[in-house]
C-alpha positions in Angstrom: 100.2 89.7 84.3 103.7 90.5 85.9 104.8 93.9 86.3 107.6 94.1 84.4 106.6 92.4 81.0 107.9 93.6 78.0 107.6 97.0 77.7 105.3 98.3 75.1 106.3 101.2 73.6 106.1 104.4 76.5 106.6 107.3 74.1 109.9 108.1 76.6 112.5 109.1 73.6 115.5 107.0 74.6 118.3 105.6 72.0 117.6 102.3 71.8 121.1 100.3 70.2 120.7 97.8 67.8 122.2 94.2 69.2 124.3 92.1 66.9 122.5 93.7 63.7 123.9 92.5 60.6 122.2 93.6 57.4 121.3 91.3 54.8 119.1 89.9 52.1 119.9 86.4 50.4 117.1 84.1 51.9 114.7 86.7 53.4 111.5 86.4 51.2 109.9 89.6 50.2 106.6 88.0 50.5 103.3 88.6 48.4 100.1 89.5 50.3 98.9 93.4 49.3 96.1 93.3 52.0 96.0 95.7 54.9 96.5 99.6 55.8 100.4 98.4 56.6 100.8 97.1 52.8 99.2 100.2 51.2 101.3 102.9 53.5 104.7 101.5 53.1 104.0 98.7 49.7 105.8 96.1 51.6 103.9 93.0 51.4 102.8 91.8 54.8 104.4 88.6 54.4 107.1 89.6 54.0 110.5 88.6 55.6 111.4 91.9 57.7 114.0 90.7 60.4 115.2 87.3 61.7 115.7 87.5 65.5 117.3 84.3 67.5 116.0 81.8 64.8 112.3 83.8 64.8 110.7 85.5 61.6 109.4 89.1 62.1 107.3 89.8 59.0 106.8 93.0 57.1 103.1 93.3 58.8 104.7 92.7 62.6 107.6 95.1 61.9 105.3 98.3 60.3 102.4 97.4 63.2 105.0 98.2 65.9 106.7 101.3 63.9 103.1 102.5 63.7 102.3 102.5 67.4 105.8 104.0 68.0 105.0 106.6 65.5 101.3 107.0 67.5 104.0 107.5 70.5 106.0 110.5 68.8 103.3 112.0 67.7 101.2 112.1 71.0 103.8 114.4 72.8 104.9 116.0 69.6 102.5 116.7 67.0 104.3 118.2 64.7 107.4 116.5 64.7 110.2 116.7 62.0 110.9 112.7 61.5 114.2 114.7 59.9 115.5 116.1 63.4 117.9 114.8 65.4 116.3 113.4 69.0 119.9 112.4 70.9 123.2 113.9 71.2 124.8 111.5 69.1 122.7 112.7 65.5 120.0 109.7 65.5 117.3 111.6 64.2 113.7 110.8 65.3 112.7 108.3 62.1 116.0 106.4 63.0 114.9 106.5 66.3 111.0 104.9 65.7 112.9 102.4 62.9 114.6 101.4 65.9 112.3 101.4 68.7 110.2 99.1 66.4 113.2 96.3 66.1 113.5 96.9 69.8 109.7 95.5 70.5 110.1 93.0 67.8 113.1 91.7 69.8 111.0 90.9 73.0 108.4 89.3 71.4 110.9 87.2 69.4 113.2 86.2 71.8 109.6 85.1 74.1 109.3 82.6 71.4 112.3 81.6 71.1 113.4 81.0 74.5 109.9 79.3 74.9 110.6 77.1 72.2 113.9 76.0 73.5 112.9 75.1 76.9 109.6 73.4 75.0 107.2 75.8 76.9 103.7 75.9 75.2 100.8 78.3 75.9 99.2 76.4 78.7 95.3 75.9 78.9 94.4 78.9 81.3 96.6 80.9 79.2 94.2 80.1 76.2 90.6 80.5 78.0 92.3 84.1 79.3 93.2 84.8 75.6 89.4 84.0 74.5 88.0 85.9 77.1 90.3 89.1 76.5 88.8 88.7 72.7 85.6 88.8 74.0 85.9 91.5 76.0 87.6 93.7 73.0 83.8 92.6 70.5 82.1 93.4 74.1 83.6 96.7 74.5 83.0 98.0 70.4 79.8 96.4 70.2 80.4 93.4 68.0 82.4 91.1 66.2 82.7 93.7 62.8 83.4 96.3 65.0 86.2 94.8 66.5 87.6 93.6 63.6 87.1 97.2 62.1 89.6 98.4 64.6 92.0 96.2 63.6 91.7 97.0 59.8 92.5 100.5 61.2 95.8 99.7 62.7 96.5 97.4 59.3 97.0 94.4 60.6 95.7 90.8 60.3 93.8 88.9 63.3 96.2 86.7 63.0 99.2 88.3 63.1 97.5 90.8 66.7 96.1 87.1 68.4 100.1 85.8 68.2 101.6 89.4 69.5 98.8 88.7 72.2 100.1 85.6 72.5 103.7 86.5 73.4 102.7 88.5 76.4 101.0 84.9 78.0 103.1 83.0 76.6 106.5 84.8 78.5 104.0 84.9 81.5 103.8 81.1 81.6 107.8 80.9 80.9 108.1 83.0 84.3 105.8 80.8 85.9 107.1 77.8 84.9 110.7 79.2 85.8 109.8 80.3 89.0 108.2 76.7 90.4 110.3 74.3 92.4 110.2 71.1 90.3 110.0 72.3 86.8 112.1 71.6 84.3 113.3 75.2 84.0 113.7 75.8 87.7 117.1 76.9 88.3 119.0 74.5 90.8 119.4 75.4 94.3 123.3 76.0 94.1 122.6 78.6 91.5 120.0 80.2 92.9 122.0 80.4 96.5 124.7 81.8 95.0 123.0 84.2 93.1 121.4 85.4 96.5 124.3 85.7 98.3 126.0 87.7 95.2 123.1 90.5 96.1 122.7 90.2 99.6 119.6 88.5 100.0 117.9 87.8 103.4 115.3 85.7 104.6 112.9 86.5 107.7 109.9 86.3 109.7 108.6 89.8 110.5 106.3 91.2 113.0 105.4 94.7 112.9 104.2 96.5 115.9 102.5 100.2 116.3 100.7 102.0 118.7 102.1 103.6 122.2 103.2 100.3 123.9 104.9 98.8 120.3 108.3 99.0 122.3 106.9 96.9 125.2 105.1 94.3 123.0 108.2 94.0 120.6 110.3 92.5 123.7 107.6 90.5 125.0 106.9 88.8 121.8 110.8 88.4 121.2 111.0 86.7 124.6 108.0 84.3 124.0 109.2 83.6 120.3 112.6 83.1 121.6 111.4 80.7 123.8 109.0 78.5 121.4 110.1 75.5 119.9 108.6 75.6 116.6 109.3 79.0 115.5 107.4 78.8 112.0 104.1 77.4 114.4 104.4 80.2 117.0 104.7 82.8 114.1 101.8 81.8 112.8 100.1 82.1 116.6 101.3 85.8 117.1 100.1 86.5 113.8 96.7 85.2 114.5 96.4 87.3 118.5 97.4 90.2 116.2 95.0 90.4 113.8 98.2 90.5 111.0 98.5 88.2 107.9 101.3 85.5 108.5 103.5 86.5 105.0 106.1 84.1 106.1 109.5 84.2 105.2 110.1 87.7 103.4 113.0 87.6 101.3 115.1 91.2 100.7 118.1 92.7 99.7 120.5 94.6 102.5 119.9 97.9 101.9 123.5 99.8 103.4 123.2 102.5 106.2 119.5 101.4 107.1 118.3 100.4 111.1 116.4 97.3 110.0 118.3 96.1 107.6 121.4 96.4 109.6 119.6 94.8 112.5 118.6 91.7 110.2 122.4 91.5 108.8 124.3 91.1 111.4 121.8 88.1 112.7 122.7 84.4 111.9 120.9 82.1 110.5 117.9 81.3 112.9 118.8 84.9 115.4 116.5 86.8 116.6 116.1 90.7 117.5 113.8 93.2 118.2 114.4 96.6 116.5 112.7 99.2 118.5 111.7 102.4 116.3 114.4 102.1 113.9 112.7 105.0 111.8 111.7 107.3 114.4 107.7 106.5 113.4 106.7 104.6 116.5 106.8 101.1 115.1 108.7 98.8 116.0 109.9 94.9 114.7 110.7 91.2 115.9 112.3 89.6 113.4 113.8 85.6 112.8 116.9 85.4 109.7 116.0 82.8 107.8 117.6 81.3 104.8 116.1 83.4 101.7 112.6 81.9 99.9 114.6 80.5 96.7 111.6 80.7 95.1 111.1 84.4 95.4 115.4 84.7 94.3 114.2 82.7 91.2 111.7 85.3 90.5 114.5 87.7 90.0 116.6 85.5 88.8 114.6 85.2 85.7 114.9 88.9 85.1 118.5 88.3 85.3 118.5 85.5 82.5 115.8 87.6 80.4 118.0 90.5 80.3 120.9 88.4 79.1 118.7 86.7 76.5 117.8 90.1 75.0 121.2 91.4 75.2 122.5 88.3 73.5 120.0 88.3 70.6 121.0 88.7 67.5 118.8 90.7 64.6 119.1 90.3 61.2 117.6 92.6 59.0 116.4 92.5 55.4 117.9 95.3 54.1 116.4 95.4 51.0 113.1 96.2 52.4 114.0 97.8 56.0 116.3 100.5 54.6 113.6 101.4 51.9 111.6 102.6 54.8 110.9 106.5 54.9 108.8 107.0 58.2 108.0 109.9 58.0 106.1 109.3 54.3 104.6 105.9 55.7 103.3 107.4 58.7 101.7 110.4 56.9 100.0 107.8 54.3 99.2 105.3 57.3 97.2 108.2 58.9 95.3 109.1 55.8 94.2 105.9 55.3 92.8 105.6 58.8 91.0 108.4 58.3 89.5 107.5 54.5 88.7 104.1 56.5 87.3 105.5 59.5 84.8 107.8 56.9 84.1 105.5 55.5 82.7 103.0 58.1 80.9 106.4 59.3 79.4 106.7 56.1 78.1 103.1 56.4 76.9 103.3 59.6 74.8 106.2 58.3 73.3 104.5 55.6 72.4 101.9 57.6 70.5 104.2 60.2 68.8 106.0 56.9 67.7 102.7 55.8 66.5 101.4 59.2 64.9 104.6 59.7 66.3 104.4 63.6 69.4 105.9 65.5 72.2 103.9 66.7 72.8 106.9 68.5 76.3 108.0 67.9 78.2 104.2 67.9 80.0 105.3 64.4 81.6 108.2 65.8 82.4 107.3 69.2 84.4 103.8 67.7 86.1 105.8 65.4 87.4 108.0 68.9 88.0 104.6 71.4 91.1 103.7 71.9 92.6 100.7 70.0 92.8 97.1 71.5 95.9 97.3 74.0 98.9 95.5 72.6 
């Protein structure tokens, strides 16, 4: 899973701005389903029609899942907060801020789909046998198929609806993927990516790194031998080898200003070579080659670039009839008590069932109700 995938609600209070919001409510269904801890805390009806982001439907049940984990968020650094008080300068006060926060991570998931859909990007196969094995792991980990299932009664929502928010973090894995592979369909031409990695200084080299006491005297050696080979990439992969180092081949990097080896490597051509002796004062020395960049590894960054512009240009429509009705601070305080009456409950049964049996199951009931909820 990359790094940087869409970020899942930190708990950092920021003020999170609402993109091209427009408020409205002809067409939005209110929906009709009553099932679920979601439906019972806030009475909106799981099916219902809660925002419409970049062509996608966020329903009622998606929307109050992710305003209930950024309430779980508040509330872990700040038990007793005031959903009343003001959390930024500007007045937002903090239920405006998890109303917000919630559209925010409805966003991402939306605009996954929908760019996915455009470009005609399915799930791909290993993307589905990971899925089913993640699954397994979650019944693995609480001891069966009820218990998992238990756990997600206690967050309120559906399987379904928690398989397809799942889904969205695979599914914008295999959009990167597929981006970021010469020959695909969404692979961005070579003009565009060149241009892009000239725009932020981009370079491409070979690098050998050299330590120890005599990493001066090898550096100039190997300069002059590499110098003097005629397939550069071949003799690389040679020196690499004598050194005991792995051959990364061409490492592609941005000019970072008023640093040794980076000034060393900018003012090279294309195809120079240097050695930069100590350039940090450590005893380690470098032979390098400039290359032309990896395009591949631009593209990499290059979809960052795109994804950034995708959620910026999203557009969120919101039902107003049903979002503005809202009161956090009364749904999250209901939400809670309904975990709890639910969690008793399943305690209760598990007790029965150990009465009845006349064995222990040790104490399963009570360390479920304590485990942490299936990562989202």
């Amino acid at each position: 899973m990359r790094s940087n995938w869409i970020r899942f609600l930190a708990g950092v209070l920021v003020s999170v701005a609402l993109v091209g919001a427009f408020a409205v409510t002809g067409g939005m269904k209110g929906g009709r389903s009553t099932n679920g801890l979601l439906y019972q805390a806030s009475g909106l009806h799981p099916d219902g029609e809660m925002l419409a982001i970049s062509g996608q439907t966020v329903t009622c049940e998606e929307y109050l899942f992710w305003l209930g984990m950024v309430c779980d968020n508040v509330t872990a650094s700040m038990p007793d907060v005031d959903w009343s008080a003001a959390v930024t300068g500007d007045g937002m006060t903090f239920a405006e801020y998890a109303k917000t926060d919630a559209v925010e991570a409805a966003k991402q998931h939306a605009v996954v789909r929908a760019w996915a859909q455009q470009a005609g990007v399915a799930l791909s196969d290993a993307s589905t046998l990971e899925l089913d094995a993640q699954r397994q792991q979650y019944v693995a980990y609480y001891g069966s198929e009820e218990a998992y299932l238990q756990q997600l009664a206690l967050m309120g929502i559906s399987e379904e609806a928690y398989d397809r928010i799942l889904e969205d973090q695979y599914l914008y894995r295999d959009l990167y993927q597929a981006f970021c592979t010469p020959g695909s369909s969404l692979y961005a031409d070579e003009a565009t990516l060149t241009d892009y990695a000239a725009q932020l200084g981009y370079m491409g080299a070979y690098v050998l790194k050299l330590t120890g006491d005599n990493a001066e005297t090898m550096a100039n050696d190997l300069l002059e031998r590499w110098q003097a080979a005629e397939d550069k990439e071949k003799e690389y992969a040679l020196i690499c080898e004598e050194l005991q180092q792995t051959a990364d081949g061409i490492v592609t990097l941005t000019a970072v200003e008023d640093d040794a080896l980076s000034d060393a490597m900018s003012a090279l051509e294309i195809g120079g070579m240097t050695a930069v002796i100590d350039p940090y004062g450590e005893g380690t020395s470098f032979v390098v080659l400039r290359t032309e960049p990896d395009l591949s590894a631009v593209a990499e960054t290059y979809f960052d670039v795109l994804w950034n512009q995708k959620m910026e240009e999203a557009t969120v429509v919101t039902n107003s009839k049903l979002y503005d009705g809202v009161d956090v601070g009364a749904f999250y305080e209901k939400l809670i008590q309904l975990r709890q009456d639910m969690m008793a409950e399943m305690d209760g049964g598990a007790q029965t069932d150990d009465d009845q049996t006349g064995g222990s199951q040790s104490d399963s009931a009570d360390s479920e109700a304590d485990d942490p909820q299936p990562a989202a």
